[in-house]
N, C-alpha and C positions, 0 to 999 in steps of 0.2 A: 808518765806511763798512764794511760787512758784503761779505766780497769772494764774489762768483757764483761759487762755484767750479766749482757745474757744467758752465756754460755757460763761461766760464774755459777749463776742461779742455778742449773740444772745440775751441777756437779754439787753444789748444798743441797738441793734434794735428793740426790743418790747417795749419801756420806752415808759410809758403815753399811747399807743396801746389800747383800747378797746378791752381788753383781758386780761383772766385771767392766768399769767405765771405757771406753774405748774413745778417743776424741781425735776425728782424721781430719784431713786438710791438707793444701798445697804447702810446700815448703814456705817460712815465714809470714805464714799467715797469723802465729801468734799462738801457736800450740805450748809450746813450751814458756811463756809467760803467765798462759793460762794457768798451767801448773801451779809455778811461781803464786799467783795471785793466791790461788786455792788454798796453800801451806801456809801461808800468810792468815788466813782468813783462821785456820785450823790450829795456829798459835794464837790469834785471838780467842777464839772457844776454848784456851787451856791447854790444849795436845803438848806433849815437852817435845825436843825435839829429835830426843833420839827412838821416839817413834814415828818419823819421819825419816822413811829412806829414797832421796832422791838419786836417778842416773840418767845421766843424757847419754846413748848410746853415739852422737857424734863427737863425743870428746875423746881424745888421744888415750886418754889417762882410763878408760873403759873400757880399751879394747883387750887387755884380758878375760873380759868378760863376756865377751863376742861367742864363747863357748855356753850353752844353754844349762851344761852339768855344772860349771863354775859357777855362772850366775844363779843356780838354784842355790848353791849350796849357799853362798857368798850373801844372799837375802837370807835366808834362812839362819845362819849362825847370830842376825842383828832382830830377828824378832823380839818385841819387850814380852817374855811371860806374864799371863793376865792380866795383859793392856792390847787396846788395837795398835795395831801399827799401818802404819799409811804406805805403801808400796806406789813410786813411781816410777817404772819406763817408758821414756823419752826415746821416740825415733827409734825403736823397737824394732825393727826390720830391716835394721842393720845386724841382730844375730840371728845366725842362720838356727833353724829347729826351735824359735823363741818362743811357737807355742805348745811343745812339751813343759820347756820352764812354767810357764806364764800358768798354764792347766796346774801343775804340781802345788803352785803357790798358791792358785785358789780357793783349795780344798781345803789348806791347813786353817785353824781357827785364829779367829782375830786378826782377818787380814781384812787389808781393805784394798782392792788393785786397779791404779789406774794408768792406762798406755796412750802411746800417740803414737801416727805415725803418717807418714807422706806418701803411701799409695794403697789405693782400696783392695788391690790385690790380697792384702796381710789380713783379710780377714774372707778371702776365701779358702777354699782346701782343707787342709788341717786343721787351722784353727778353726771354722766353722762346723768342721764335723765334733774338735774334742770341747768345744763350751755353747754348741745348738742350746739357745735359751738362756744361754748365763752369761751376755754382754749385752749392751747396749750402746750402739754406735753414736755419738755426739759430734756432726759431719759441720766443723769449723772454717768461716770465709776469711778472708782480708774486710779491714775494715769498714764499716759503713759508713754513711755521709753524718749520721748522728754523732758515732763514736770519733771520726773524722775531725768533725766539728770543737768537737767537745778536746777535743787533744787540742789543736789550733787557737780555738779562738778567732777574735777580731769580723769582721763584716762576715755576714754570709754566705752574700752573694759572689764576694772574694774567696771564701772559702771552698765553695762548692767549684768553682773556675778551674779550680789548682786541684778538688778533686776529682774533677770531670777530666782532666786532662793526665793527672797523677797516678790515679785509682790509689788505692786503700791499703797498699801494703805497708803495715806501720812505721818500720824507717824510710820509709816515703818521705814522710810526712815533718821529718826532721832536717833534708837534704835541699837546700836551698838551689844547688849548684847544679843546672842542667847536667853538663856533662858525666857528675859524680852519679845521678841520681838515675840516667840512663845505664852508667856502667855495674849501679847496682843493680838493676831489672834483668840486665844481660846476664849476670851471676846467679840470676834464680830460675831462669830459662836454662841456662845451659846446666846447670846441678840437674834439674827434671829432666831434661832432655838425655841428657848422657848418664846419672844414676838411677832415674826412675824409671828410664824406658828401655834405653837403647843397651844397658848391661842389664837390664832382668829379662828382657826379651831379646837377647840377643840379635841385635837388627845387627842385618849388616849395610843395608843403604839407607847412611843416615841422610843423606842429599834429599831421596825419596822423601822421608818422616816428613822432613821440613817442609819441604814441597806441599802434602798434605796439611801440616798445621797450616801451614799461608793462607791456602784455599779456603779451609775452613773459617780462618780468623777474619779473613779479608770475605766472607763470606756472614760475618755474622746477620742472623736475624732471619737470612735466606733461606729457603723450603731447599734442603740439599739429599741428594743419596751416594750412597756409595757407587754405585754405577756411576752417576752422573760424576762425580772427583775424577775417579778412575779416567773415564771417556777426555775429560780437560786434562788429564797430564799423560796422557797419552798420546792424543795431537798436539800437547804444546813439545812432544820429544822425551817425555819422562814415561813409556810403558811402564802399565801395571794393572792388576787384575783386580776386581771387587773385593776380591777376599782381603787382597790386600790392603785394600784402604780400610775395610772392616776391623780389620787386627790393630792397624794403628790409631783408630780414632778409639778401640776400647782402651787402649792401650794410654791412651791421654787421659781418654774418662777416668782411669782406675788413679789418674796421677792428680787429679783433679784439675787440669790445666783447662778441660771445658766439661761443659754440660750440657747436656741432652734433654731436649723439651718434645715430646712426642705431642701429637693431636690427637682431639677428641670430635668428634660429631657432636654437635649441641642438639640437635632434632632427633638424630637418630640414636641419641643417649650409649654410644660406643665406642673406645678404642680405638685409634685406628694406628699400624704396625708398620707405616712406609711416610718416606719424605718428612724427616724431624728437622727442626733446629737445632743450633749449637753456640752456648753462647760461653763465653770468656771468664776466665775467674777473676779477671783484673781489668779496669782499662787503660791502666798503664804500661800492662805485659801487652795487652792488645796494639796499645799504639805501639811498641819495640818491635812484632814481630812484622806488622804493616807497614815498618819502617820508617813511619810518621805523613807514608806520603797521602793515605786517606784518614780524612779524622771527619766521615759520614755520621752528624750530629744526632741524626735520626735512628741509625744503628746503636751510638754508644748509649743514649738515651734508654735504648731498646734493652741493652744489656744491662744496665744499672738499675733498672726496675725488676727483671728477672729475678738479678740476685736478690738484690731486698727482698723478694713474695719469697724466696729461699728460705733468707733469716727468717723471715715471718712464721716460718713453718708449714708452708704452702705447698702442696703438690702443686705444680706449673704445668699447662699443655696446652700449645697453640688448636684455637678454638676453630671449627670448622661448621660455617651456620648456611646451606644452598651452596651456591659457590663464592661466598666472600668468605671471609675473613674476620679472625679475633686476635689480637697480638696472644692476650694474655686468659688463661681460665685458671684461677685460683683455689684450691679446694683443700679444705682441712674442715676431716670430720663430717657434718651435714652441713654447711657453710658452703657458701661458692661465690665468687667474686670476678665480673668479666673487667677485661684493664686494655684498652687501646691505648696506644702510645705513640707520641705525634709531637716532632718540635713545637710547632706550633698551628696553631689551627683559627686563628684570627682570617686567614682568606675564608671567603665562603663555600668556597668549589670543596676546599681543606677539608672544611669541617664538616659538609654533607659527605664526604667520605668513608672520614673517621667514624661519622656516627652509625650511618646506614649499616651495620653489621649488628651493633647494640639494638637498634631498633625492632630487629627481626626477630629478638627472642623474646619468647612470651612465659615467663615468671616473674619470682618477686624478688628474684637476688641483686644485691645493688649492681652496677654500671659506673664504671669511672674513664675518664680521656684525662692523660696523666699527659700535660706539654710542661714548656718553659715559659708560658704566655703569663703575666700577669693578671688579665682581664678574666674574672669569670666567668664561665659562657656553660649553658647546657640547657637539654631538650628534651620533654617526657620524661622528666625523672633520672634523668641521665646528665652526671655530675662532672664539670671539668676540675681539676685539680694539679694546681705547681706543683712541679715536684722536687721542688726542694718543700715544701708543706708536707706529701706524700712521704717522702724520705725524714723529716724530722718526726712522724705521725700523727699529723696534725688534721687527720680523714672523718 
């Protein structure tokens, strides 16, 4: 078990915190070990453990508790008087009204509360209206090529092969057996698909959704709009309206199955509110829904850098400098970071390409072209960088 120490870390910074930890993510992305690790950590600083009350809301054996009156009370009767006690709900949005409970519990003293849960939905509405200010969302990926690594072992360059083609979801990484290791990707598509989406928003054309996810998935990297989906599965014989695809793509976002990278103007230092990208939580869900039949190197590349500036803590938004183009604009804080992204850039046609967009801006914030090239190469200040070096953080 490859312990998160990222995500780890910020949950030891919050411990005892007047604040309700909140840590979302796509289904097995590692939410619930995360916990695990935490309590762990929490019996080493001492805590005994019957101030520890853990509950996975997908277990059988909890579904008494599915009632938000039960589970108030049902925590409540196990508080240790004049000690903290550690409160976890797991997959919390399996009861319904769970943030009346979840509010009730955090008011009471010497609590400490932390949730998870598998769509960003559960912390709109009600919850946001009864704890405005008193959470802090901790927005958890599948794993990276570091933690990846670090689980695995053995050659790197083998490593990164099997994660470039695998993606990061931690029993991934266990499953030798193609066939097993597909049929488990299949099992965490269709749980999202049909409990995240299709029963909380009641679709009724689930044909459509998928239709939509394909396009997008098979679309990664691409400047897309809702119009423009809409217009392709409408002459491909799949009518349907903007709104429509509008509803399903928030509808993924909120499941966490993609993410949304909007553009910025670099010259004109602004925003801009049309034609985003959408990139994958996984590239191993990517290749299941693509069916395996495009595995566009240049794309996955595209996406596994993404996520990484993710982890990093990065707001992401495709760069718009004249009329070219920036893969990547990185920004945390007063920090800002431009990222092209290029299998390789060894042709020379390639690499006056990739570059000519970097070149056009005039500040002092670094410049990186993140390929698979071995060979060093860069120009004015403007750095090429592996990226498995990139991904180990070796910048």
């Amino acid at each position: 078990m490859v312990e998160r120490r990222q995500y780890l870390d910020k949950l030891i910074k919050l411990r005892n915190k007047q604040i309700i930890k909140v840590v979302t993510g796509v289904r097995r992305c590692g939410k619930s070990t995360l916990l695990l690790q935490f309590q762990e950590y929490l019996r080493g600083e001492g805590v005994e453990e019957r101030q520890i009350i853990y509950l996975n809301f997908e277990k059988i054996e909890n579904e008494p508790l599915h009632d938000y009156h039960v589970l108030y009370d049902y925590v409540k009767s196990r508080l240790q008087p004049g000690k903290m006690t550690y409160i976890f709900l797991d997959e919390i949005q399996a009861v319904p009204g769970f943030q009346k409970a979840v509010d009730s519990l955090f008011v009471l003293e010497q609590t400490d509360l932390y949730i998870t849960g598998s769509n960003a939905h559960m912390l709109s509405g009600e919850l946001a209206t009864l704890l405005s200010g008193r959470y802090m969302e901790i927005q958890m990926l599948p794993l990276s090529f570091a933690e990846y690594y670090e689980l695995t072992g053995g050659d790197r360059r083998d490593a990164w092969n099997r994660y470039f083609k695998n993606g990061g979801f931690p029993y991934t990484a266990y499953i030798e057996e193609a066939d097993i290791r597909r049929d488990y990707l299949q099992g965490i598509y269709h749980t999202v698909l049909l409990k995240d989406i299709v029963e909380r928003k009641k679709i009724q054309d689930v044909t459509l959704l998928e239709s939509v996810i394909r396009f997008l998935v098979d679309n990664t990297g691409n400047i897309v709009s809702s119009k423009k989906i809409a217009d392709s599965l409408t002459s491909c014989g799949r009518k349907t309206t903007s709104a429509t695809v509008e509803n399903y793509i928030r509808a993924l976002e909120e499941s966490f199955i993609l993410y949304r990278a909007d553009r910025y103007d670099v010259k004109g230092k602004q925003y801009l509110k049309s034609l985003e990208k959408y990139y994958v939580v996984d590239q191993g869900l990517r290749g299941l829904i693509c069916g395996g039949q495009r595995r566009d190197v240049g794309h996955v590349l595209e996406n596994i850098v993404y996520l990484e500036l993710r982890r990093l803590g990065y707001q992401v938004f495709i760069g718009k400098v004249g009329n070219q183009e920036i893969d990547f604009i990185a920004m945390k804080e007063d920090n800002r970071v431009y990222y092209q992204v290029s299998a390789s850039i060894l042709d020379p046609q390639t690499f006056q390409r990739e570059i000519a967009p970097l070149k056009m801006i005039n500040d002092h914030y670094s410049k990186w072209i993140v390929t698979m090239d071995e060979v060093p190469m860069g120009e004015d200040g403007i750095r090429q960088i592996n990226v498995i070096d990139f991904l180990l953080g070796k910048v």
